[in-house]
C-alpha positions as CSV (number, residue, x, y, z in Angstrom):
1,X,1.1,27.7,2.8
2,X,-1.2,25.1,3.2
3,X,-1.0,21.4,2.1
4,X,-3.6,18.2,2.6
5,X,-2.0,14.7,1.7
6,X,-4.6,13.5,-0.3
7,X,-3.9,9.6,-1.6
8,X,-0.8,7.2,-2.5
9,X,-0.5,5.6,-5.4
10,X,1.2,2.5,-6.2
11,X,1.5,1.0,-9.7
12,X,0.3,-3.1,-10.0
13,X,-0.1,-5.4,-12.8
14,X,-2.8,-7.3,-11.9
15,X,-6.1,-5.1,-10.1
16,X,-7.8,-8.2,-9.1
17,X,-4.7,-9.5,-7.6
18,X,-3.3,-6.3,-5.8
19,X,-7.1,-6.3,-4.6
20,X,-6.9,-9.6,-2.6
21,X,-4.1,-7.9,-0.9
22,X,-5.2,-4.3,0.2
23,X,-8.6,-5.7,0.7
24,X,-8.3,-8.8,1.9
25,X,-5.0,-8.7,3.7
26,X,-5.3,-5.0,4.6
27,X,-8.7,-4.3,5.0
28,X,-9.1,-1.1,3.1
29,X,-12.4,-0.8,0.7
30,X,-12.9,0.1,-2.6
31,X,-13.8,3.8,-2.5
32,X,-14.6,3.8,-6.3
33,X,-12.8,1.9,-9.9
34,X,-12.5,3.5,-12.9
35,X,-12.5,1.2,-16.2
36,X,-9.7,0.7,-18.1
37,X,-8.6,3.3,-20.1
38,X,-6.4,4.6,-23.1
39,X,-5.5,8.1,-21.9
40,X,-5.2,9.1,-18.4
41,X,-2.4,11.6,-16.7
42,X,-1.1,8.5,-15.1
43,X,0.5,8.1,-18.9
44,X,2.3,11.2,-18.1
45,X,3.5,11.7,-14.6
46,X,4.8,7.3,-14.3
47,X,6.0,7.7,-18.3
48,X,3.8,4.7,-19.0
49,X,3.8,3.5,-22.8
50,X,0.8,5.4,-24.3
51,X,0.0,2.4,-25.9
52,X,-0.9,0.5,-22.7
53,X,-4.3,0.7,-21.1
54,X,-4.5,2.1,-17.5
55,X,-7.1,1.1,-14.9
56,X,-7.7,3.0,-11.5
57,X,-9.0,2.1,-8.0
58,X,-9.0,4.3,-4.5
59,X,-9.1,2.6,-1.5
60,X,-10.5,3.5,1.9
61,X,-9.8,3.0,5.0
62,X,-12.6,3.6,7.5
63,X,-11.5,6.4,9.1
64,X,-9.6,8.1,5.8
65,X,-11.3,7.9,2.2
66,X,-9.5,7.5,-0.9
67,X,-6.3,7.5,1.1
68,X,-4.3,4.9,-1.1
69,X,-5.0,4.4,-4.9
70,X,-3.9,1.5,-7.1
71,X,-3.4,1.9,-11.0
72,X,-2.8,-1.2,-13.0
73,X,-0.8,-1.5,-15.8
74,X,-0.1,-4.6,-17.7
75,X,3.8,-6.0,-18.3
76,X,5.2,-4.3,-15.6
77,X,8.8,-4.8,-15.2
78,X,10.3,-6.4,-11.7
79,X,10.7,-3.4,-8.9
80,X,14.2,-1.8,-8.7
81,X,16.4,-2.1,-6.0
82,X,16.5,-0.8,-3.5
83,X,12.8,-0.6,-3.2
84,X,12.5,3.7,-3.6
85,X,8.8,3.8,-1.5
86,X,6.7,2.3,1.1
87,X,3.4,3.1,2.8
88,X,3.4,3.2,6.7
89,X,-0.2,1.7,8.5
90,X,-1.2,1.7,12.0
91,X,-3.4,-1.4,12.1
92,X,-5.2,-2.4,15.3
93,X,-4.2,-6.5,14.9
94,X,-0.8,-6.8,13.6
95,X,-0.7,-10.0,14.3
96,X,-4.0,-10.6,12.4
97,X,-2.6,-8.5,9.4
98,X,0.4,-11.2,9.3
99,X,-1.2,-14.0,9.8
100,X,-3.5,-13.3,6.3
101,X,-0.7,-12.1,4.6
102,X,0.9,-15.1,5.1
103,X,-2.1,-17.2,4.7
104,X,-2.1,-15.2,1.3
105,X,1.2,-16.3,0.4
106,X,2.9,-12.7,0.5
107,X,6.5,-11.7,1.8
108,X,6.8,-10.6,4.8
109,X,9.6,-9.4,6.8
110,X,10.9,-10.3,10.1
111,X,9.5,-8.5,13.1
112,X,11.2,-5.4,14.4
113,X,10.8,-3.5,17.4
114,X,9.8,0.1,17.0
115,X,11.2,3.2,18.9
116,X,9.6,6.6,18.0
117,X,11.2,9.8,18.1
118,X,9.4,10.6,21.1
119,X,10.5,7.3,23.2
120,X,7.1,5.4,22.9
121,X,7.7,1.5,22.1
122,X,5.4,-0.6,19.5
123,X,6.1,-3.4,16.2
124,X,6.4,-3.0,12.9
125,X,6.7,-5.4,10.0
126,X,7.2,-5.2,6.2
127,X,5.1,-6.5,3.5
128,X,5.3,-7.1,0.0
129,X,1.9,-6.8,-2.3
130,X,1.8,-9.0,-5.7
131,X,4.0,-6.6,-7.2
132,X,6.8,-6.0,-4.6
133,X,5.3,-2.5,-3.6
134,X,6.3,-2.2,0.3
135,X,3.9,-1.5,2.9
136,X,5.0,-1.1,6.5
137,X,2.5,-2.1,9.3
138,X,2.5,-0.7,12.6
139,X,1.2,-0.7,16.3
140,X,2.5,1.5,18.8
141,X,2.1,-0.3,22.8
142,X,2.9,2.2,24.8
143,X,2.8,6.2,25.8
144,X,5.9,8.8,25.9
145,X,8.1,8.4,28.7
146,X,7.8,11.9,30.9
């Protein structure tokens, strides 16, 4: 059986503002936005109120397209805890990727050092977007022992 992770998608109330964070912060691109819209299978699969518009953007990164989607839906209630997802990123600068998160006024988690499965050694942190949708940054520093 074959399988191809295509995209994940988070849900945020504010498109504009989750933008400034996983463009600005992140440094993904926008891949392509779809307006607003009544019906969309989004409806179905997140049991949104069929009453409430939907809008729809995929993001890019510049090595994977439309590898992370956003789709906005107005009123949403506060994240339950604890948080049930999270996207992991290997970014270059983690460093850099803190420093405008903070700069951006978003949580973010104390440091942690990072032991793979394998033995090789990097950081991670945790972030929080607009919306309190996690989003785990990464650099590994060095190679598997042996």
């Amino acid at each position: 059986m074959s399988v191809r992770f295509q995209r994940a998608n988070f849900l945020v109330s504010d498109m504009q503002a989750a933008l400034s964070f996983y463009v600005d912060v992140l440094g993904m691109e926008v891949a392509f936005q779809k307006p607003n819209r009544d019906k969309s299978y989004s409806h179905t699969v997140f049991g949104i109120d069929p009453s409430t518009a939907v809008g729809f953007v995929a993001l890019s990164t510049p090595t994977q397209p439309r590898v992370m989607a956003l789709t906005e839906v107005s009123g949403l209630a506060e994240q339950p805890m604890p948080r049930r997802s999270t996207i992991v990123l290997d970014v270059e600068d983690v460093d850099a990727v803190v420093a405008r998160a903070r700069e951006g006024g978003y949580r973010v988690f104390p440091e942690e050092r990072l032991v793979t499965h394998d033995g090789r050694v990097g950081r991670e942190v945790g972030l929080l977007d607009a919306d309190g949708n996690l989003i785990v940054i990464y650099r590994i520093l060095t190679t598997a022992p042996g």
